[in-house]
C-alpha positions in Angstrom: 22.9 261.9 152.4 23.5 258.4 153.4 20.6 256.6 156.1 22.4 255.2 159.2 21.9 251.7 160.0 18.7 251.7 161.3 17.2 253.7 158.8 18.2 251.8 156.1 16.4 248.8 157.6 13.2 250.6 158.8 13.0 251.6 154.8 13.7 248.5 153.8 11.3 246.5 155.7 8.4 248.9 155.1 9.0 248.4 151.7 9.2 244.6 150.3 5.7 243.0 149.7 4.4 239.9 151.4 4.6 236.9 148.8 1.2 234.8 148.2 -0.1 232.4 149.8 -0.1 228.1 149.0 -1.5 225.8 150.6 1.6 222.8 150.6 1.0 219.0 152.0 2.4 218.8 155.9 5.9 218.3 156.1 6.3 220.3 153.2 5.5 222.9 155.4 8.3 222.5 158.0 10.2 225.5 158.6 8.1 228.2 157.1 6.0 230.5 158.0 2.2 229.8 158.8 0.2 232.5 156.9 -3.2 232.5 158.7 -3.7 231.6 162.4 -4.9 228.1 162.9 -7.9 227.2 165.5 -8.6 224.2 166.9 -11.9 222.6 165.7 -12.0 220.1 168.6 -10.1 219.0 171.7 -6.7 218.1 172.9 -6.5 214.9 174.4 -10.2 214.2 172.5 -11.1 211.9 175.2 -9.9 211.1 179.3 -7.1 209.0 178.8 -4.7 207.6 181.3 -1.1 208.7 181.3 0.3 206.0 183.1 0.9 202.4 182.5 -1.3 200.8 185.5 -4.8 200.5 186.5 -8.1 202.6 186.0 -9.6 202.2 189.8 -12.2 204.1 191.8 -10.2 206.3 193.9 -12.5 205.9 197.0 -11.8 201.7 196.7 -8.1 202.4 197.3 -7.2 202.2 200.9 -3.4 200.7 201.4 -3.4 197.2 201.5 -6.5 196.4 199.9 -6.7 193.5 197.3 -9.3 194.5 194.1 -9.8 192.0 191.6 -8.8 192.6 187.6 -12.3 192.3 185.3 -10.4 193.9 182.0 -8.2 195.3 179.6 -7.1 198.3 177.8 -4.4 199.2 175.5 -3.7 202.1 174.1 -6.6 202.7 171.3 -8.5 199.5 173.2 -12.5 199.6 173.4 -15.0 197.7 175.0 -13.3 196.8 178.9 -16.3 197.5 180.3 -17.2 200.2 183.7 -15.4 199.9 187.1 -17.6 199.1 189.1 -17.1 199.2 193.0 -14.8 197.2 194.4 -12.7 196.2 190.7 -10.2 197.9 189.0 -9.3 197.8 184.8 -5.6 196.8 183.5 -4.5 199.5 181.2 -1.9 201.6 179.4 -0.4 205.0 178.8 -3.1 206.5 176.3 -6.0 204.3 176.6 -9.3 205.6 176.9 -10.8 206.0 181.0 -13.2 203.6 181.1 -16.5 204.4 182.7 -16.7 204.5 186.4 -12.9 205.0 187.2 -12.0 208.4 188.6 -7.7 207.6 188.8 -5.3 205.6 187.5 -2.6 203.8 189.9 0.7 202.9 188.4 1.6 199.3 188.2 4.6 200.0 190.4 2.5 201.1 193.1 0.6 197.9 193.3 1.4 194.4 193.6 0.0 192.2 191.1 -1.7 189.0 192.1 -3.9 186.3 190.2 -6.4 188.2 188.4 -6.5 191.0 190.9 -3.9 193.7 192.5 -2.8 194.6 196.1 -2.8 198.8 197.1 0.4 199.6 198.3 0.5 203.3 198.2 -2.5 206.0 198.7 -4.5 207.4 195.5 -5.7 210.2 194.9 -9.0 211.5 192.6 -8.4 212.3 189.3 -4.7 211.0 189.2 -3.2 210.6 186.3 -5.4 211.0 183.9 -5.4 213.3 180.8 -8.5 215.1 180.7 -10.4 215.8 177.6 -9.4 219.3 176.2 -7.0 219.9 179.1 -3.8 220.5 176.6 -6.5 222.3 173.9 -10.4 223.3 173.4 -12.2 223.8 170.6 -11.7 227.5 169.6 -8.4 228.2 170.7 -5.9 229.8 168.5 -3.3 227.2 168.5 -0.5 228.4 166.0 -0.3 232.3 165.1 0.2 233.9 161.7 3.9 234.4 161.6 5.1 231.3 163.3 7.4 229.4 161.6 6.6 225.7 162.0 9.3 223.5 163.7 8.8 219.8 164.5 6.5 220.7 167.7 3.8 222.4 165.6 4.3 219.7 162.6 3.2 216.9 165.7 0.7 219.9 166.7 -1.3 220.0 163.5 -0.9 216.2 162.9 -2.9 215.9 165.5 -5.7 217.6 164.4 -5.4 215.8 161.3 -4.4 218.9 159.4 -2.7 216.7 156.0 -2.5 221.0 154.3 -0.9 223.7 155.8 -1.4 227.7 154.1 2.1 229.4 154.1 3.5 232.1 152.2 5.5 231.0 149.1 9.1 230.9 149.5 10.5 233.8 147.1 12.8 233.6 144.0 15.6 235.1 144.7 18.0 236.1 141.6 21.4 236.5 142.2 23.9 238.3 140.0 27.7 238.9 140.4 29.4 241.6 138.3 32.9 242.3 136.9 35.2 241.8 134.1 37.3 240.4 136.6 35.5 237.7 137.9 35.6 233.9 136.8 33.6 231.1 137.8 34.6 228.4 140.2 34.9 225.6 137.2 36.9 227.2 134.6 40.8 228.0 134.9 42.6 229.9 137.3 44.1 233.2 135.4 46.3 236.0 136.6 44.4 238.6 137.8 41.2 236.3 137.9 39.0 236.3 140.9 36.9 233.5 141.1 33.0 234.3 141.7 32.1 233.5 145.7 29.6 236.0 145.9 26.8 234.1 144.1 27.7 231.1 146.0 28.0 232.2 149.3 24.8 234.2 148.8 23.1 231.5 147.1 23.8 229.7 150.0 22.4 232.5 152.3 19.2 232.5 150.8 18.7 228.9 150.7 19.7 228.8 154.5 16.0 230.5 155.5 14.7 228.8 153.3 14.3 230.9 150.0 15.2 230.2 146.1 18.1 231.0 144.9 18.8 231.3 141.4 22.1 231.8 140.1 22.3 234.6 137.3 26.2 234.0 136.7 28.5 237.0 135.8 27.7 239.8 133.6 30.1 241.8 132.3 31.3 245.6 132.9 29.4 247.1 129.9 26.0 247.8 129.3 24.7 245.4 126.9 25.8 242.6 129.5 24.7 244.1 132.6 21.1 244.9 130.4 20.2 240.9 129.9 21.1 240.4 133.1 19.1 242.5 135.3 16.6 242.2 132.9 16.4 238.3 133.3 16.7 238.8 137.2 13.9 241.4 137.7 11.4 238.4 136.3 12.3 237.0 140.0 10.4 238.0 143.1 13.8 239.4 144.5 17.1 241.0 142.5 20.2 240.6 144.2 23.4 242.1 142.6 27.2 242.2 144.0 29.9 245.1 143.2 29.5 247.6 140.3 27.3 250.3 142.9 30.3 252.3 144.3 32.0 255.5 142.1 34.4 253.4 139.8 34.2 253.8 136.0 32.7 250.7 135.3 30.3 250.8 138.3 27.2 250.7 136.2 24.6 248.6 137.9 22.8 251.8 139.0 22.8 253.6 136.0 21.2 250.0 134.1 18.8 249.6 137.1 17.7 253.5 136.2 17.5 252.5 132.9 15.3 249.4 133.6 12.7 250.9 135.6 14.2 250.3 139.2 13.2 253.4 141.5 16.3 253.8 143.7 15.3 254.6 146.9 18.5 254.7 148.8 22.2 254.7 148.1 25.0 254.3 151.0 24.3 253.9 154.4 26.6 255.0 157.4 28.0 251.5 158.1 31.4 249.8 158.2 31.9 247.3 155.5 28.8 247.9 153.5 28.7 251.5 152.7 28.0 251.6 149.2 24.7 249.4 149.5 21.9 250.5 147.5 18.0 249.5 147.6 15.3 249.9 144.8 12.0 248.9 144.0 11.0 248.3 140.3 6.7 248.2 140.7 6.9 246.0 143.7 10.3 244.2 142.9 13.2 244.3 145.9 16.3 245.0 144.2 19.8 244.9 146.8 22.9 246.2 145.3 25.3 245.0 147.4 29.2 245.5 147.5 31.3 243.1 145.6 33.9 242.3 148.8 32.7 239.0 150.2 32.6 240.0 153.5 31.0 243.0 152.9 28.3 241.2 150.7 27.7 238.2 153.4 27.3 240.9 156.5 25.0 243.4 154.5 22.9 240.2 153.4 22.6 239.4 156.9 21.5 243.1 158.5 19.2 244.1 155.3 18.0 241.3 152.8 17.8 238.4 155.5 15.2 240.4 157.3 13.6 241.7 154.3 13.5 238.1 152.8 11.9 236.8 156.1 9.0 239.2 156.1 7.9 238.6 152.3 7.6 234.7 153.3 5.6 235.9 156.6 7.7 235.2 159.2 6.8 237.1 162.9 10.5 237.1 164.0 12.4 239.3 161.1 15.7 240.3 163.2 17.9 238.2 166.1 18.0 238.7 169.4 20.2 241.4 170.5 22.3 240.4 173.4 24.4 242.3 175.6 28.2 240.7 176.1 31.5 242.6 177.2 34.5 243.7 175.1 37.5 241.6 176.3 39.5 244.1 174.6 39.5 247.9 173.7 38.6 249.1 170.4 38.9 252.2 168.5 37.2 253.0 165.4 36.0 256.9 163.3 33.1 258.0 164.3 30.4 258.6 162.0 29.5 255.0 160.8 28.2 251.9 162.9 30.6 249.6 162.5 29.8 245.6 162.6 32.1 243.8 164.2 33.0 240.3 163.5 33.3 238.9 167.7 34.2 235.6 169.0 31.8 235.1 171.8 32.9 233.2 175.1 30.5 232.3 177.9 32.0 232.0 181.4 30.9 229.3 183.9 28.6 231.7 184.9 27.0 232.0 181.8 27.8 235.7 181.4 28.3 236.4 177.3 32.0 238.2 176.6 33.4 239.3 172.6 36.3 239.8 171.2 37.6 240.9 167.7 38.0 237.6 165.6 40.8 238.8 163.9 41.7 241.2 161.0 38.8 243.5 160.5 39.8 244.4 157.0 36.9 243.6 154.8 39.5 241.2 152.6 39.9 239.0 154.8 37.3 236.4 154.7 38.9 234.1 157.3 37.7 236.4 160.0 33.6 236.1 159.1 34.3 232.2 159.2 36.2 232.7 162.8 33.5 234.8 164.3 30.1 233.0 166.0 28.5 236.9 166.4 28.2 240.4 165.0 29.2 243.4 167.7 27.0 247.0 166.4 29.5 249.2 167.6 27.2 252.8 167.7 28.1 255.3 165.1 28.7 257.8 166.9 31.5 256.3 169.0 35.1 256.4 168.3 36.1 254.8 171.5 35.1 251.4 173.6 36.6 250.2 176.3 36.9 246.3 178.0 34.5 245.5 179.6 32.2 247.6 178.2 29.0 246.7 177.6 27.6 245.9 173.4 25.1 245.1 171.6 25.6 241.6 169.7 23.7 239.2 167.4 24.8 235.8 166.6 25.6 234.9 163.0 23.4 231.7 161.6 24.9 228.0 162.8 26.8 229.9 165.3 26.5 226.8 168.1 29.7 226.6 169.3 30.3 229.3 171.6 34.3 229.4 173.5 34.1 229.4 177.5 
């Protein structure tokens, strides 16, 4: 009995095994996911400092149109100005250290400067503008949570706390393997009858995009012996990804090699349109994805199933995207009995409100449609029937930035 959509990923995730943990130099650590929370072990700013360019002063000196002499100055990462005393004021700029005795800062554009001393022109105020110790972070705080993947924010984050190794989870080997005598690869001769092998590319290219290892099995054959040294080199990887050679055919054999090598199928089909005949295994603790051999097909079940699976083995928090709603433009009509995904063109209106429709032939050979569409409609199994303006659910596909208005 084939799983619907959702049960097919519930399975899925439950399943695949978290990959180890490394501990890699900083920016090697940029975009991947941060396997233990991190905890501040002292403050953020360390020290008052003044976030203005101006004038450390005592606030309670400051009445407009006072004149307060200049007895020293600070740069940022200065030392040694000495305390404001009553009555005098300290040059300094964005990031230096409060001196002693100064409870503000005035900006120099709220002064007038003189010879060796500065005119109040506007009102100031206790305590402004200045960065107190341990305002942004204390000591103790958890600052970055397992699961987060680190973007350039974080990287400046933990550079700050002088943090030169980061633990993540290893990014996961992934092997990929095409199958089918009629397939050719992309650098030898165009023959009749030939299809050239996209599949590995384009999901090569998949996996490398969040930031896995793809490794390129080639083509094995439509006989045993070739499909045997095949898997049997991929399983060594931390992932097995095969296309075409899982549906009813006579020379769909992947399964019955899999069997033979130890993989425990745990599902095959799932009620979806393109995708159907998708299959998942385990061999010990090995994810194995047999996925159809139509491009399309491949590229939308990689992005529902393996993406997500692929995402929680390096340790990421966020698995799936965001689900938004947007409205047909256009009726559709489909058989009920299998979620169908969609390939959408999404518009935004000046209001902002998200709208979808079809980006072209939905035929699972025609490739040019996945390039056209920016999202993925889940039209709901059980329908047979929606109508414009109808509310759906929709994710965006990856790089999808340039949305039609």
């Amino acid at each position: 009995m084939p799983l619907s959509f959702y049960q097919a990923r519930e399975k899925i995730l439950a399943a695949v095994p978290l990959s180890a943990i490394e501990n890699v130099p900083l920016l090697d650590a940029a975009g991947r996911a941060v396997a233990e929370d991190i905890v501040a072990g002292r403050p953020l700013p360390l020290f008052d400092n003044s976030a203005m360019d101006g004038y450390a002063v005592r606030a309670e000196d400051c009445e407009v149109g006072v004149t307060l002499p200049v007895i020293g100055y600070l740069p940022a990462g200065g030392q040694g100005a000495g305390r404001v005393e009553p009555g005098t004021v300290v040059k300094l700029m964005t990031g230096a250290p409060v001196p002693p005795g100064a409870d503000a800062i005035i900006p120099f554009e709220e002064t007038e400067e003189l010879p060796k001393q500065i005119k109040i022109l506007k009102p100031v105020q206790k305590g402004a503008h200045i960065r107190r110790r341990g305002e942004d972070i204390s000591p103790g705080d958890r600052v970055i949570a397992e699961g987060t993947v680190l973007r350039p924010g974080e990287i400046s984050l933990l550079a700050s706390f002088c943090l030169t190794a980061v633990p993540v989870r290893r990014r996961v080997r992934v092997a990929i393997l095409s199958t089918g005598d009629e397939l050719q690869e992309i650098d030898e001769p165009c023959i009749e009858g030939g299809i050239v092998n996209s599949n590995s590319w384009a999901l090569a290219a998949a996996v490398q995009e969040i930031g896995a290892v793809p490794l390129m099995l080639g083509i094995a054959r439509d006989n045993l012996e070739s499909l045997r040294e095949k898997l049997r080199d991929g399983l060594q990887a931390d992932v097995l990804i095969t296309s075409a050679g899982v549906s009813a055919g006579d020379r769909d054999l992947v399964r019955e090699v899999l069997e033979e090598l130890g993989v425990e199928q745990q599902f095959w089909k799932i009620n979806i349109k393109p995708g159907r005949p998708t299959a998942f295994g385990l061999q010990g603790s090995t994810p194995v994805f047999s996925l159809p051999g139509n491009p399309v097909s491949a590229l939308l079940t990689f992005e529902e199933f393996v993406r997500p699976a692929l995402l929680k083995m390096m340790g990421h928090r966020t698995l799936l995207k965001p689900l938004f709603k947007a409205r047909l433009q256009e009726p559709f009509s489909k058989k009920p009995g299998k979620l169908q995904m969609l390939r959408v063109k999404v518009m935004l209106n000046e209001a902002g409100e998200m709208s979808v429709a079809s980006a072209g032939d939905q035929n699972t050979g025609i490739l040019r449609t996945l390039i056209d569409a920016q999202g993925v409609a889940l039209l709901a199994a059980e329908r047979d029937h929606f109508t414009a303006g109808e509310l759906v659910d929709v994710h965006l596909l990856g790089g999808a930035t340039a949305l039609g208005y």
